[in-house]
TORKOL-4160 file (C-alpha; in steps of 0.2 Angstrom, whole numbers, padded with zeros to 4 digits, m for minus):
368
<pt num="1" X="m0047" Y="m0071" Z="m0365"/>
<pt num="2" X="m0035" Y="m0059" Z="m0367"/>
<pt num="3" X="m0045" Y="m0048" Z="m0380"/>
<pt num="4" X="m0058" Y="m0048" Z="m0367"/>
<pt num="5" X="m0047" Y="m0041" Z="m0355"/>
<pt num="6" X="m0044" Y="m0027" Z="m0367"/>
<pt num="7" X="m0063" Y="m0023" Z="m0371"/>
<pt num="8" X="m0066" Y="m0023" Z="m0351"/>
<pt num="9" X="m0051" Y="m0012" Z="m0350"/>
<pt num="10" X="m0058" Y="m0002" Z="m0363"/>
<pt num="11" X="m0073" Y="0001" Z="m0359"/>
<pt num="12" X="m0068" Y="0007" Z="m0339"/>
<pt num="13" X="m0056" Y="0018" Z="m0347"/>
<pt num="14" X="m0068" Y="0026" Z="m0359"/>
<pt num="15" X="m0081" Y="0027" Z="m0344"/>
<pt num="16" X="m0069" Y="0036" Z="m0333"/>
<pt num="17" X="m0065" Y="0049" Z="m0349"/>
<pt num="18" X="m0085" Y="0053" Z="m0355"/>
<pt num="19" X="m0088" Y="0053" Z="m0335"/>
<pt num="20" X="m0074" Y="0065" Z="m0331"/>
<pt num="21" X="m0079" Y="0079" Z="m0347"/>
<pt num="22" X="m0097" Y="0077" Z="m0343"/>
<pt num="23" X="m0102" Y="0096" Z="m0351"/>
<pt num="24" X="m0091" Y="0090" Z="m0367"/>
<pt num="25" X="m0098" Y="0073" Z="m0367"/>
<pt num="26" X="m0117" Y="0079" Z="m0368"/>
<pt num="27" X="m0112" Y="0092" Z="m0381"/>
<pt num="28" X="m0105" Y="0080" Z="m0390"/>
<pt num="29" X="m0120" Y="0067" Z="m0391"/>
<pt num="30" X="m0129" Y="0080" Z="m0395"/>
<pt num="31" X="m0129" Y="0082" Z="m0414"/>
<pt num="32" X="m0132" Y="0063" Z="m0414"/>
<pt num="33" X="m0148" Y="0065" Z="m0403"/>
<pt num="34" X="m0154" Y="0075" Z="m0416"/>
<pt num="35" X="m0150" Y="0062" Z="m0428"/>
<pt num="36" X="m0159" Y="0049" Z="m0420"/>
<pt num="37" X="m0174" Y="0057" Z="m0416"/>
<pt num="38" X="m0176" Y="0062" Z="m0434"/>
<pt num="39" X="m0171" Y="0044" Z="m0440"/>
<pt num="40" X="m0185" Y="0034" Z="m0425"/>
<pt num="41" X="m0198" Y="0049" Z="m0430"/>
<pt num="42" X="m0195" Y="0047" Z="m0448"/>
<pt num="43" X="m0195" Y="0026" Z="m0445"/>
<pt num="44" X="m0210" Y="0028" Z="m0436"/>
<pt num="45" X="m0220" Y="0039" Z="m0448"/>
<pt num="46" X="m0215" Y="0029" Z="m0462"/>
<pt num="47" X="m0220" Y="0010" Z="m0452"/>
<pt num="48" X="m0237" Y="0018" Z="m0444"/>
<pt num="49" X="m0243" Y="0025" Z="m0465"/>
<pt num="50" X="m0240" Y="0009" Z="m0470"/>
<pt num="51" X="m0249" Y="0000" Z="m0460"/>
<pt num="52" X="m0262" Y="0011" Z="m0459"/>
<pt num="53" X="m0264" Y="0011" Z="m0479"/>
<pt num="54" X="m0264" Y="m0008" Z="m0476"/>
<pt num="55" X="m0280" Y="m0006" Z="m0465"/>
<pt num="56" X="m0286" Y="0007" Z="m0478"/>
<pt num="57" X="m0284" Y="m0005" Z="m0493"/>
<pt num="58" X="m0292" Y="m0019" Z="m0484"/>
<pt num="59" X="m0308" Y="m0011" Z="m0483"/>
<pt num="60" X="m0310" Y="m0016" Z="m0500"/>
<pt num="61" X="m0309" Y="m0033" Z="m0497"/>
<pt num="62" X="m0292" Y="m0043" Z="m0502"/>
<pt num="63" X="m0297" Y="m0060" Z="m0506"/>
<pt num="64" X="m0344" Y="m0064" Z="m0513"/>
<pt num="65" X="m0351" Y="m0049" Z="m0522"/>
<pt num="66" X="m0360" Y="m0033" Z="m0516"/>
<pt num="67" X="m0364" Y="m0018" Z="m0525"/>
<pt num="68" X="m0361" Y="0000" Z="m0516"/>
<pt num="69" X="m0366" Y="0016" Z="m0521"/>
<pt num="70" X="m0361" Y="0031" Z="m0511"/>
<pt num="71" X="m0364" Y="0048" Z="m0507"/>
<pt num="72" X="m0361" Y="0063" Z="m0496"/>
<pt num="73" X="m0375" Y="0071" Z="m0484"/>
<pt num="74" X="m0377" Y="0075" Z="m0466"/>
<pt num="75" X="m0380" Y="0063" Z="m0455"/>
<pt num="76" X="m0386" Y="0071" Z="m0435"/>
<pt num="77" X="m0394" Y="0065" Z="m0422"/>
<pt num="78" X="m0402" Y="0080" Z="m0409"/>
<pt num="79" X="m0389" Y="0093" Z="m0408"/>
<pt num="80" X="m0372" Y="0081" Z="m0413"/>
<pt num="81" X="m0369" Y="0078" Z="m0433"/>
<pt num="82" X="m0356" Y="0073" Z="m0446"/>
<pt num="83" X="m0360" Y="0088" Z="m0458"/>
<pt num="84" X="m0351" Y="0078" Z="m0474"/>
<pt num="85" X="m0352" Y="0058" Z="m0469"/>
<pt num="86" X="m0353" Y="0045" Z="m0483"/>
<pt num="87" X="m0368" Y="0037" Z="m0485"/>
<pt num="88" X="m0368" Y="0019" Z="m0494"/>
<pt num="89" X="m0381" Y="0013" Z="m0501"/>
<pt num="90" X="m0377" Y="m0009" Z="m0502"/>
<pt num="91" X="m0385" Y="m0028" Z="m0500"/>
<pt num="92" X="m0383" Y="m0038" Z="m0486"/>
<pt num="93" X="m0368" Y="m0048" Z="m0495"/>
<pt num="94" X="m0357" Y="m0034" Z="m0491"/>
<pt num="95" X="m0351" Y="m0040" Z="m0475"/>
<pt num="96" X="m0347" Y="m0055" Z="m0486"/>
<pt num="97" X="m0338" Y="m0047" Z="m0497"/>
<pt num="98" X="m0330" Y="m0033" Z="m0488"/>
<pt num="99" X="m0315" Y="m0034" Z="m0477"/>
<pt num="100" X="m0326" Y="m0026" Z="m0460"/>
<pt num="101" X="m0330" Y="m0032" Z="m0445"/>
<pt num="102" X="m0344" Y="m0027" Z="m0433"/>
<pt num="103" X="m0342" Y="m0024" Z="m0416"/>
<pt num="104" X="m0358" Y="m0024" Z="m0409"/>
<pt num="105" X="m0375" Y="m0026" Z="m0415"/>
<pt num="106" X="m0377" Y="m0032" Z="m0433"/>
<pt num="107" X="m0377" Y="m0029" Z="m0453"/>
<pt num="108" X="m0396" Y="m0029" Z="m0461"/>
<pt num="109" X="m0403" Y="m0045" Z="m0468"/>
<pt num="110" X="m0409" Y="m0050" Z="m0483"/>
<pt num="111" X="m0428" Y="m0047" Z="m0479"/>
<pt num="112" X="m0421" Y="m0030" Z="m0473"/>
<pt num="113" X="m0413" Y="m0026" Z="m0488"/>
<pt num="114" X="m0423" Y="m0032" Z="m0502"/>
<pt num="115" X="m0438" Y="m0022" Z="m0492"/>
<pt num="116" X="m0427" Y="m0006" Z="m0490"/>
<pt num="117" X="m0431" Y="m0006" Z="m0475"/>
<pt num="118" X="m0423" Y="0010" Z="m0464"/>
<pt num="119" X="m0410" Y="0002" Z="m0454"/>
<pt num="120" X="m0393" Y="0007" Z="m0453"/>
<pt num="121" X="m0376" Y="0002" Z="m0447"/>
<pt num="122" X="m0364" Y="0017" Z="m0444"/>
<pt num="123" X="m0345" Y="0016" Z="m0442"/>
<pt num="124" X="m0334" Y="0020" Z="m0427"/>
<pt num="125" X="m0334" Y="0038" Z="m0429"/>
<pt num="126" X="m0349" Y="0042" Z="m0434"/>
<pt num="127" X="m0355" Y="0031" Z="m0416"/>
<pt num="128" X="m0342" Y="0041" Z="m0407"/>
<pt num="129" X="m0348" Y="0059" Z="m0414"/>
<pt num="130" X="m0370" Y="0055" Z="m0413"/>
<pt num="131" X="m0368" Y="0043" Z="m0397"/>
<pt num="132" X="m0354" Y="0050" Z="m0387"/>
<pt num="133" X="m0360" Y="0044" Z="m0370"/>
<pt num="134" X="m0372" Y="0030" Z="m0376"/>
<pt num="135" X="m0374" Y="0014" Z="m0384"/>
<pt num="136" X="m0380" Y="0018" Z="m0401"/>
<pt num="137" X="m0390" Y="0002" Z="m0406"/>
<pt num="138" X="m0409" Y="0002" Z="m0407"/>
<pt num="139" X="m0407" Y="0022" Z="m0408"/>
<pt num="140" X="m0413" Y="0034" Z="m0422"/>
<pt num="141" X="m0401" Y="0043" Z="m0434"/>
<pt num="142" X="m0408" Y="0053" Z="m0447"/>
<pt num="143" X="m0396" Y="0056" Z="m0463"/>
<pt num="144" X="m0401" Y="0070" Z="m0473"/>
<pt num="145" X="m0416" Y="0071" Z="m0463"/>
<pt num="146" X="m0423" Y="0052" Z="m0465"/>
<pt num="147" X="m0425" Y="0043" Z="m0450"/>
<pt num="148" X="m0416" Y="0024" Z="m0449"/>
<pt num="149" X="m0413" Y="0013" Z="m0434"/>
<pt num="150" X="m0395" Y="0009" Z="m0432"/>
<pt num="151" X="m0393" Y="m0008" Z="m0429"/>
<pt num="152" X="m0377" Y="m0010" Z="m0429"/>
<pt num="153" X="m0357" Y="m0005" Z="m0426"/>
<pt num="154" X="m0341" Y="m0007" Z="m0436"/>
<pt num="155" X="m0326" Y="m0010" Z="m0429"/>
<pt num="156" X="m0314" Y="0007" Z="m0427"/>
<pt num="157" X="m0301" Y="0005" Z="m0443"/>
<pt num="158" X="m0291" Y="0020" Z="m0443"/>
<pt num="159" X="m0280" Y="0023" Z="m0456"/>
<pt num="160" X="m0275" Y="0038" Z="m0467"/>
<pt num="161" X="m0287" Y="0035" Z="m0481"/>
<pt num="162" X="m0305" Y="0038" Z="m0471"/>
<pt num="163" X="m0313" Y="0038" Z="m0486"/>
<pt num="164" X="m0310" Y="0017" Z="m0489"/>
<pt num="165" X="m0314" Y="0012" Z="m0473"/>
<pt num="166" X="m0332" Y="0012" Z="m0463"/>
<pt num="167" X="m0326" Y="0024" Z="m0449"/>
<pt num="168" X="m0336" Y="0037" Z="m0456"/>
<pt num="169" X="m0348" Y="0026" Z="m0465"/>
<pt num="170" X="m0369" Y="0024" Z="m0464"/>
<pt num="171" X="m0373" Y="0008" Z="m0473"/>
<pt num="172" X="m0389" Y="0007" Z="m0477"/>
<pt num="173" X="m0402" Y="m0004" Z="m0492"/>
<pt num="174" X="m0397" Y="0000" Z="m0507"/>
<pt num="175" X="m0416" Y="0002" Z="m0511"/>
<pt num="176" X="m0418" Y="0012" Z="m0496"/>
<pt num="177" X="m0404" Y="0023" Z="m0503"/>
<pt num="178" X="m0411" Y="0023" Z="m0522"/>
<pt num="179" X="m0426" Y="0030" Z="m0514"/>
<pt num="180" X="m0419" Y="0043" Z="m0505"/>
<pt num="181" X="m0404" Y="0048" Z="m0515"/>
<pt num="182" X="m0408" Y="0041" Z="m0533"/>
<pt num="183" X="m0396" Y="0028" Z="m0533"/>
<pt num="184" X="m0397" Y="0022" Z="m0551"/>
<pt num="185" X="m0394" Y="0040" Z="m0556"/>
<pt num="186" X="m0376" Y="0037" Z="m0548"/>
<pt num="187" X="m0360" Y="0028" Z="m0551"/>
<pt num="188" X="m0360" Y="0012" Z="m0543"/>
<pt num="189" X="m0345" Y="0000" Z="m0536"/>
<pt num="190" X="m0347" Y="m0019" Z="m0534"/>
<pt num="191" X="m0336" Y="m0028" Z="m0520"/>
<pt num="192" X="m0329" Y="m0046" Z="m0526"/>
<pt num="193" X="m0321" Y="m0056" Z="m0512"/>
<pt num="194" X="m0312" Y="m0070" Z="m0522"/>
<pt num="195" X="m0312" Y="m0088" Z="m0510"/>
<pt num="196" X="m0294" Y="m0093" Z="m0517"/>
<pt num="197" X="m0280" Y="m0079" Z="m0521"/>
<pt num="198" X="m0272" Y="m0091" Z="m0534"/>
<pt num="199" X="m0290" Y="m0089" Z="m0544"/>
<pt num="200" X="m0286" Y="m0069" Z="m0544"/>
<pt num="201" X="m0283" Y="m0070" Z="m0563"/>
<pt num="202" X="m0296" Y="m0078" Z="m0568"/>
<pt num="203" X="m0310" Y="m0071" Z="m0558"/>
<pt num="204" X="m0304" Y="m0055" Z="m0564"/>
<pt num="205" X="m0305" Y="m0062" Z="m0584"/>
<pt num="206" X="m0323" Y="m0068" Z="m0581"/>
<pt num="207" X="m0327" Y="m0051" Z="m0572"/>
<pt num="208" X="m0323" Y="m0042" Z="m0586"/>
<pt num="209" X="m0334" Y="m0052" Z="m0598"/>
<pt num="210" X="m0349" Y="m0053" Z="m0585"/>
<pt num="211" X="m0347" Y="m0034" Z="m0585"/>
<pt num="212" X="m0346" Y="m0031" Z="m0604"/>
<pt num="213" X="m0358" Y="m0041" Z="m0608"/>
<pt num="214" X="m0370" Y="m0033" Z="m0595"/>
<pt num="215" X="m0366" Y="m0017" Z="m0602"/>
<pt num="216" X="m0368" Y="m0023" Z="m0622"/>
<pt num="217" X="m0350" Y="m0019" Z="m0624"/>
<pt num="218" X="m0344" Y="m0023" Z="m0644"/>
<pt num="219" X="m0331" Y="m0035" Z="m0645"/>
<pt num="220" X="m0317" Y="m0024" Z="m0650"/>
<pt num="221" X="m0322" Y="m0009" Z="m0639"/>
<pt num="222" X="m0313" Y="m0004" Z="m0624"/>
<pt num="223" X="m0321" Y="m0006" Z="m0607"/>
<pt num="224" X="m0331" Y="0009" Z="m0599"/>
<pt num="225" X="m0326" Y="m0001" Z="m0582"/>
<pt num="226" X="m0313" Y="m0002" Z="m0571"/>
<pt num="227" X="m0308" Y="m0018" Z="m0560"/>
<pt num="228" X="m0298" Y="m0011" Z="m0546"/>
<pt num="229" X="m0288" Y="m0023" Z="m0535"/>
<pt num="230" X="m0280" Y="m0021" Z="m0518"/>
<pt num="231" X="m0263" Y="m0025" Z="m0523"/>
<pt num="232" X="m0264" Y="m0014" Z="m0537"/>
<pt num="233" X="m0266" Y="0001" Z="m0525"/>
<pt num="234" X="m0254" Y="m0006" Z="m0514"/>
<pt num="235" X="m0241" Y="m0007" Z="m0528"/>
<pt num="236" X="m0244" Y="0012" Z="m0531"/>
<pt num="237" X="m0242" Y="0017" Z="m0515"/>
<pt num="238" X="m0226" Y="0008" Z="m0513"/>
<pt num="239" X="m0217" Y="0020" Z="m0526"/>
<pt num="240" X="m0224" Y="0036" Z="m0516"/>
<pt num="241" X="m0220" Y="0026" Z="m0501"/>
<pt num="242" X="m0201" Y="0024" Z="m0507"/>
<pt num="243" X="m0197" Y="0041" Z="m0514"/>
<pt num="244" X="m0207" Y="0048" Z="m0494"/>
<pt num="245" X="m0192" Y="0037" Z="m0486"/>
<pt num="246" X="m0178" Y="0043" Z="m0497"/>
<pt num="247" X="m0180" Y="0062" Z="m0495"/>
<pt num="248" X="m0183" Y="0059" Z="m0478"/>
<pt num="249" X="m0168" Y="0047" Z="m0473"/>
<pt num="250" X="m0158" Y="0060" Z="m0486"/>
<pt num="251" X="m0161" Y="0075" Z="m0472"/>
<pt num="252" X="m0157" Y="0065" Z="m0455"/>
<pt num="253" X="m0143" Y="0054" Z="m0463"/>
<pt num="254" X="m0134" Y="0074" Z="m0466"/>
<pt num="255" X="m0139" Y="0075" Z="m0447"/>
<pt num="256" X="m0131" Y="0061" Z="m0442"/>
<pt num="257" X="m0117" Y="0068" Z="m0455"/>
<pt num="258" X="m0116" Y="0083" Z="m0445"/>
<pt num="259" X="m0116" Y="0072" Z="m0426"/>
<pt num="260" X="m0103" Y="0062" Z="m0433"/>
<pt num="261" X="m0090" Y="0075" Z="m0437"/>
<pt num="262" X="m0093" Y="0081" Z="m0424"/>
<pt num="263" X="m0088" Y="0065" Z="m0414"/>
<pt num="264" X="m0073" Y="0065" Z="m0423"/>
<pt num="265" X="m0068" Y="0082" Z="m0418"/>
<pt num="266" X="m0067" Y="0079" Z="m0401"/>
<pt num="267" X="m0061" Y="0062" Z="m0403"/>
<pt num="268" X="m0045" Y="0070" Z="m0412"/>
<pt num="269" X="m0045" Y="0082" Z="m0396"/>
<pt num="270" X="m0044" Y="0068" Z="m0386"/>
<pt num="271" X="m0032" Y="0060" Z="m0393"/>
<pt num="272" X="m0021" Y="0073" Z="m0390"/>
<pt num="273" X="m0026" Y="0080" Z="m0372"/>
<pt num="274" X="m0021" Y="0062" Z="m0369"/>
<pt num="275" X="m0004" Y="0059" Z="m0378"/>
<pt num="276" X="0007" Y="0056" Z="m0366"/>
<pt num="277" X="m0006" Y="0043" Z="m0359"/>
<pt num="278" X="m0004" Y="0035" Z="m0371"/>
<pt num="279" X="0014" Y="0035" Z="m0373"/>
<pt num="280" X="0014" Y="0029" Z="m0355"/>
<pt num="281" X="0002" Y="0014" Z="m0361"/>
<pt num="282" X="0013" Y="0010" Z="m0375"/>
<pt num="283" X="0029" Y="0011" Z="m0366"/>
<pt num="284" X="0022" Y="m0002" Z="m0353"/>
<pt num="285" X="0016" Y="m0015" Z="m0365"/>
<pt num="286" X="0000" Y="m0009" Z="m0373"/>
<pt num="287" X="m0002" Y="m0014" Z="m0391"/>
<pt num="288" X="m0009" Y="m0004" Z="m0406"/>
<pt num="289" X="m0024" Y="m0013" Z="m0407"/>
<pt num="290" X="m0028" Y="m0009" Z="m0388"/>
<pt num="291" X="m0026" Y="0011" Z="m0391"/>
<pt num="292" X="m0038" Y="0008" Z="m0407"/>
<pt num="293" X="m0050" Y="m0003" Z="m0396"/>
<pt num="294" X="m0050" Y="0009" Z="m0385"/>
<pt num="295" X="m0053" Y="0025" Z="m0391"/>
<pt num="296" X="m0065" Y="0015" Z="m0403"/>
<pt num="297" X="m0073" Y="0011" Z="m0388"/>
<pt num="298" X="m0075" Y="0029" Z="m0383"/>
<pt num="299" X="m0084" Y="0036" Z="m0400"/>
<pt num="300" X="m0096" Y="0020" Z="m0398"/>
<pt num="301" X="m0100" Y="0023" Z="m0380"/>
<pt num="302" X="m0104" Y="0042" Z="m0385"/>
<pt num="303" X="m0115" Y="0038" Z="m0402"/>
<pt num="304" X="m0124" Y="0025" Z="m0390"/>
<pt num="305" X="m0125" Y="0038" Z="m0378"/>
<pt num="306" X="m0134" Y="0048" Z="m0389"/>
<pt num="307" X="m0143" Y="0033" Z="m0397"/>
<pt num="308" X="m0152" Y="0029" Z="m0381"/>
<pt num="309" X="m0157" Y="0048" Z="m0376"/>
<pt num="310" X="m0162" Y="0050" Z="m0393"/>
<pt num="311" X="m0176" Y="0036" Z="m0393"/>
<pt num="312" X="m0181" Y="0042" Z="m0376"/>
<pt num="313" X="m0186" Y="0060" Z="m0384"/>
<pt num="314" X="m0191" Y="0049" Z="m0398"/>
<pt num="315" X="m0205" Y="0040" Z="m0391"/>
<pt num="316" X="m0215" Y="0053" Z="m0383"/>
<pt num="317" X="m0214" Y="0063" Z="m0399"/>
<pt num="318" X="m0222" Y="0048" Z="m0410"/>
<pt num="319" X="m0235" Y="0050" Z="m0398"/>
<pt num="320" X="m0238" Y="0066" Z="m0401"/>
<pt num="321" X="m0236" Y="0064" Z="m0419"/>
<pt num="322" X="m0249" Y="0052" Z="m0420"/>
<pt num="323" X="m0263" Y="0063" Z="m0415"/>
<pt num="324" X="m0260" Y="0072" Z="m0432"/>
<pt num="325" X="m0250" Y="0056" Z="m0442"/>
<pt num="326" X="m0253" Y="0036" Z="m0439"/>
<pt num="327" X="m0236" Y="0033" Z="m0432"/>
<pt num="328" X="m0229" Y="0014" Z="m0425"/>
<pt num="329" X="m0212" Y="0012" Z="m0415"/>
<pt num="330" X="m0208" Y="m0009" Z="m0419"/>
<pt num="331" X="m0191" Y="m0015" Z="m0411"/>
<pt num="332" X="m0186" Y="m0016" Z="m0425"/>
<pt num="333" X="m0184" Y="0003" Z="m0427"/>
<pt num="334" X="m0178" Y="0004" Z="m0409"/>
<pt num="335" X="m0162" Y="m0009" Z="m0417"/>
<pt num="336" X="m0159" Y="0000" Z="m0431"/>
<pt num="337" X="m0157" Y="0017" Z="m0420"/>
<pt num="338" X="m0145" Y="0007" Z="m0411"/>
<pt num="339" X="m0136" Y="0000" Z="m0423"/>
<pt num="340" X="m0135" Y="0017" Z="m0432"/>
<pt num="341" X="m0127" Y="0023" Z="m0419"/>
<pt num="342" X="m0113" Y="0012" Z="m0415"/>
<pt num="343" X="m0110" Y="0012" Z="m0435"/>
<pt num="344" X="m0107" Y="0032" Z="m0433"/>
<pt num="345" X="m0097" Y="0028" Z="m0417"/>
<pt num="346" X="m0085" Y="0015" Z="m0424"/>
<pt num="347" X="m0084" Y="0026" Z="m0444"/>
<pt num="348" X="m0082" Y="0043" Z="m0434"/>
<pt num="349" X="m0070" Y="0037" Z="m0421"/>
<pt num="350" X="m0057" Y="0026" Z="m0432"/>
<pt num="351" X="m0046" Y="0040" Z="m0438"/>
<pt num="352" X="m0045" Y="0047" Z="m0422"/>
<pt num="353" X="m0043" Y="0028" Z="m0417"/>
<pt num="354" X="m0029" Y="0026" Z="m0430"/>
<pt num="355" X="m0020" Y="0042" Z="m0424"/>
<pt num="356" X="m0018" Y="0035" Z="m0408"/>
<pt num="357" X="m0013" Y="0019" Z="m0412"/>
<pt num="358" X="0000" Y="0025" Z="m0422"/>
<pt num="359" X="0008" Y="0037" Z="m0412"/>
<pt num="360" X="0027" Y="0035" Z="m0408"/>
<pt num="361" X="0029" Y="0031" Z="m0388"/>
<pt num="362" X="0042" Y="0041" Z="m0387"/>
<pt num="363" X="0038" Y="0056" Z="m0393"/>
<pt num="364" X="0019" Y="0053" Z="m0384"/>
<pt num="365" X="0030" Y="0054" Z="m0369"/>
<pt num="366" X="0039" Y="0071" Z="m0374"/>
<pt num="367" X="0024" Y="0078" Z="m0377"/>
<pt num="368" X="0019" Y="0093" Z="m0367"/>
């Protein structure tokens, strides 16, 4: 009870002190504002590429098999057009095998796609760009000057890495695209969704000799084929990921360096404006750990201070940023704002803390 009378009476005390040097007070926080809005925008960067690699990598399917052969050409409707959109040329076990979703309309059926038949279902953006104010099924698209009917709509995915998902997608019969575009001239990419992840392993093993023996490979020879895996390219993005963080939490922890000397600065000024306050304290009963509570108290209220304006500037600015960079704001990066700056509070305000503590009441009282 009584160490709860001391944190009340050390928290009005160090309200009284920030309210009465308000000007110092704000130029104070000010250095640690700048520390938490490049902490929350870094955080938020960081969370919002990841997950946004995560929806990427997902379009590849994480977990029965279609193959998908791709090329480049403009796709336009009347006056609106996607000059460079990707045009994939795929069965109708894609959506089976692929980790998409439609969101209106539907993928092209078997009798569609062994017929080649010119139908097409068009990603998010492409929609947006060709139907801006319309529904875009049952209409005409023409990509690189061929007419097909889109039939359907994926679901908007986002993410950093267009090129892996169907936002800027036509998906069309793969004998449809061979006709137009010579598929079997080009490379070609087969999507395996696997039914149980355990089985990964294996499916991968009997993948390989499915592939070489489709493709007359010697025993002894090395494969002319790659099995690419969603893990795989998330466990290379997690290094780039890592060093990204590092050089970024490098640069606004020497901000928060920089906020928290200066914190300690004026806490050692405030120590002394107030020595014979605290000899008065000292002489009347207060013990040491009250004064180090105390002015504790003080660097924490101003770190938090700063803290709490700094996520507000922060905010808005993730909002901007993400026009440009996929940013997200969890709560968990609102708490570790926080918690980062009570930590520089409590580390930048002990010596100052201790100072005070120590101090001799009587010569506190002589001071002048």
């Amino acid at each position: 009870m009584h160490f709860l009378n001391e944190l009340k009476e050390g928290l009005i005390i160090s309200y009284r002190a920030v309210k009465a040097n308000k000007m110092r007070s704000v130029l104070t926080t000010l250095g640690i504002v700048i520390g938490i809005v490049s902490v929350t925008l870094m955080s938020t960067a960081i969370e919002g590429v990841n997950r946004a690699f995560d929806r990427s990598a997902a379009a590849f399917g994480t977990d029965y098999v279609a193959p998908v052969a791709a090329t480049r050409r403009r796709v336009y409707r009347g006056n609106e057009s996607v000059e460079d959109a990707f045009v994939s040329g795929t069965t109708h076990q894609y959506m089976n095998a692929a980790g998409t979703t439609l969101a209106d309309g539907r993928f092209f059926t078997a009798e569609e796609g062994n017929g080649g038949r010119p139908v097409a279902a068009i990603g998010a953006t492409i929609a947006e760009t060709l139907f801006p104010n319309e529904d875009p099924i049952g209409k005409v698209i023409r990509v690189a000057g061929h007419p097909y009917t889109v039939i359907g709509v994926f679901e908007k995915q986002g993410g950093m890495f267009g090129v892996f998902t169907s936002d800027t997608r036509v998906f069309i019969p793969l004998l449809s695209f061979e006709s137009h575009f010579g598929g079997r001239r080009r490379d070609v990419t087969i999507q395996v969704r696997v039914a149980d992840v355990k089985q990964m392993e294996d499916a991968k093993l009997e993948l390989e000799g499915i592939m070489r023996k489709i493709r007359h490979i010697s025993p002894g020879k090395p494969n002319d084929f790659s099995i690419n895996q969603q893990e795989l390219l998330t466990q290379t993005f997690e290094p780039i990921s890592l060093v990204i963080a590092s050089i970024g939490f490098f640069i606004t922890g020497l901000s928060l360096f920089v906020g928290g000397i200066g914190i300690m600065n004026i806490m050692f000024a405030s120590v002394t404006e107030r020595t014979r306050e605290i000899g008065i304290r000292k002489a009347i009963g207060a013990r040491k750990r009250t004064i180090l509570m105390q002015f504790l108290i003080e660097a924490s209220a101003l770190c938090l201070l700063g803290g709490f304006i700094g996520l507000m500037i922060a905010f808005p600015l993730s909002l901007i940023v993400d026009q440009v960079l996929p940013t997200a704001m969890p709560v968990s990066v609102v708490f570790i704002s926080i918690l980062i700056s009570l930590t520089v509070g409590l580390v930048s305000g002990f010596l100052p803390a201790y100072r005070a503590a120590k101090m001799d009441p009587v010569e506190a009282l002589r001071y002048e």
